[in-house]
C-alpha positions in Angstrom: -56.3 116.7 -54.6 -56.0 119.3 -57.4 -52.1 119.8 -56.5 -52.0 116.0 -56.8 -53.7 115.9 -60.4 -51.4 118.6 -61.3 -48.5 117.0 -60.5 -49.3 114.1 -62.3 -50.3 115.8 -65.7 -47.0 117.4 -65.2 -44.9 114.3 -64.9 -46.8 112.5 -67.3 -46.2 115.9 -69.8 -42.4 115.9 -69.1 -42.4 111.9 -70.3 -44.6 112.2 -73.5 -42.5 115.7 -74.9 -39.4 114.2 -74.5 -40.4 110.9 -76.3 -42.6 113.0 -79.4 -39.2 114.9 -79.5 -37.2 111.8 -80.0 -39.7 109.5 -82.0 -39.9 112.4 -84.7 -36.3 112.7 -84.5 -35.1 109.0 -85.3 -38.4 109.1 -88.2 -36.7 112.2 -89.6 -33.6 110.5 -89.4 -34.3 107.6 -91.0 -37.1 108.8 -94.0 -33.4 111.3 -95.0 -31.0 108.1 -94.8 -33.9 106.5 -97.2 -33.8 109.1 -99.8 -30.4 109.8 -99.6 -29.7 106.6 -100.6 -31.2 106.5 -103.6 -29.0 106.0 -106.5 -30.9 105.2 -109.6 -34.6 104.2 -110.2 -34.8 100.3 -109.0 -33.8 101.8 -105.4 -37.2 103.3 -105.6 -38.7 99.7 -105.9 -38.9 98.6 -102.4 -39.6 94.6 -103.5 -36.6 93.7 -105.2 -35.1 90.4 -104.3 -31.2 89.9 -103.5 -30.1 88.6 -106.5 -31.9 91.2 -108.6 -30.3 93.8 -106.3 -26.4 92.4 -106.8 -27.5 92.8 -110.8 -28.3 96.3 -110.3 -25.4 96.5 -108.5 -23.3 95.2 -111.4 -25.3 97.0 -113.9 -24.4 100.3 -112.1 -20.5 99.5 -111.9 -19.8 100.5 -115.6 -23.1 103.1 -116.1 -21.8 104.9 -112.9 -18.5 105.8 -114.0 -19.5 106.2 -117.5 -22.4 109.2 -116.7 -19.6 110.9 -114.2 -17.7 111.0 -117.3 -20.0 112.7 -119.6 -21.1 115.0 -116.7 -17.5 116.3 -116.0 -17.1 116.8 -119.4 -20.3 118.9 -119.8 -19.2 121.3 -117.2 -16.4 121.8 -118.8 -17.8 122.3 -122.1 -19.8 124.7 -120.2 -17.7 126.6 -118.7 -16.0 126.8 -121.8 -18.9 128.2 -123.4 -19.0 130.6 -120.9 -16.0 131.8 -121.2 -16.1 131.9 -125.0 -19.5 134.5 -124.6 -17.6 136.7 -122.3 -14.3 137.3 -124.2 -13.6 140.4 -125.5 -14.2 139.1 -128.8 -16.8 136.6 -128.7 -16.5 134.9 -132.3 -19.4 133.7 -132.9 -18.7 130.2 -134.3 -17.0 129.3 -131.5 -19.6 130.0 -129.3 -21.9 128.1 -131.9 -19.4 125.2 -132.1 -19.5 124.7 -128.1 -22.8 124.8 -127.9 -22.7 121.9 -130.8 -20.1 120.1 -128.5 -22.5 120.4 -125.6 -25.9 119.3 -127.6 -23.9 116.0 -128.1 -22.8 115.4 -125.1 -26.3 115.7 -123.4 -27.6 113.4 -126.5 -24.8 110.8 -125.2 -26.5 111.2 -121.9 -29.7 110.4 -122.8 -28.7 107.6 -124.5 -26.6 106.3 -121.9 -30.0 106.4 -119.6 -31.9 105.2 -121.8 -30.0 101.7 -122.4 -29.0 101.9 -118.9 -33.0 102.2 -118.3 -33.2 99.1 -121.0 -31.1 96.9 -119.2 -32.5 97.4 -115.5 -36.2 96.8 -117.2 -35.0 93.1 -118.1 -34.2 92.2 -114.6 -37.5 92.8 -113.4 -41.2 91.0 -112.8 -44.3 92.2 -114.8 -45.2 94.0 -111.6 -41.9 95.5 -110.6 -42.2 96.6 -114.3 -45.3 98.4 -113.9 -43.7 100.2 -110.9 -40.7 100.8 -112.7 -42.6 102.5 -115.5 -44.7 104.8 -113.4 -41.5 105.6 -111.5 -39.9 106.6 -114.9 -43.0 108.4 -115.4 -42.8 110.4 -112.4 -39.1 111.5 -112.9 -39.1 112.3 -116.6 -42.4 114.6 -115.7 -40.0 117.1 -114.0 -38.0 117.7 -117.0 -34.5 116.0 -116.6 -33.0 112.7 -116.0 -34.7 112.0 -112.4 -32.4 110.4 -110.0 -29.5 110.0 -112.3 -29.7 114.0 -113.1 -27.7 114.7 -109.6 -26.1 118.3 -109.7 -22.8 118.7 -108.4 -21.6 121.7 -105.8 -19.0 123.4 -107.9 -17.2 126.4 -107.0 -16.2 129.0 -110.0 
């Protein structure tokens, strides 16, 4: 009898392990393909209809590219600062002049998520609004531009 007991607690443990194992690994799975597919704030809003989805869609075809722009050219402005500390001779308005070139490229930023903020706000029911606000909320509390302030890997 207590073989037989045994034997079943350890089939019954060799079925449940395996399927824990393989229930947390598809949850895993899927919670990372959910985050990782966030591109901008309204993908945070999980109640958006289709057609308001195909205008964030549209909406995001010309802010996209635009924001990759200004971000390329802030690393290189950067990097130029960079450089321009480390010469040999750092001249000093230089140095001040890139870091003027760089302020205004960061306030084009803003600007450019602000208005793109603007723009996906009008799409939007009262209540999606309020969610869209406390989402904005929650993002701008950690200092930069929430989703849309993606870092690039770039090797020096």
């Amino acid at each position: 009898m207590a073989s037989g007991s045994f034997l079943f607690g350890f089939m019954t443990a060799l079925l449940i392990v395996p399927a824990v194992f393989v229930g947390s690994y598809y949850y895993l799975k899927y919670t990372r393909w959910k985050h990782s597919n966030v591109k901008g704030y309204l993908d945070l809003i999980p109640d958006l209809t289709g057609a308001q989805r195909q205008k964030v869609q549209d909406i995001r075809k010309t802010f996209l590219p635009k924001v990759e722009r200004i971000r390329q050219d802030l690393c290189q402005k950067r990097m130029a600062l960079a450089r321009a500390l480390f010469s040999e001779s750092a001249d000093r308005s230089g140095v001040h002049t890139s870091a003027q070139d760089i302020l205004k490229l960061q306030s084009e930023l803003e600007h450019a998520v602000i208005e793109h903020i603007l723009e996906e706000k009008e799409i939007l029911s009262e209540s999606q609004r309020l969610d869209f606000f406390h989402i904005i909320l929650q993002q701008f509390a950690h200092g930069g531009l929430g989703v849309h302030d993606v870092r690039a890997r770039r090797k020096f």
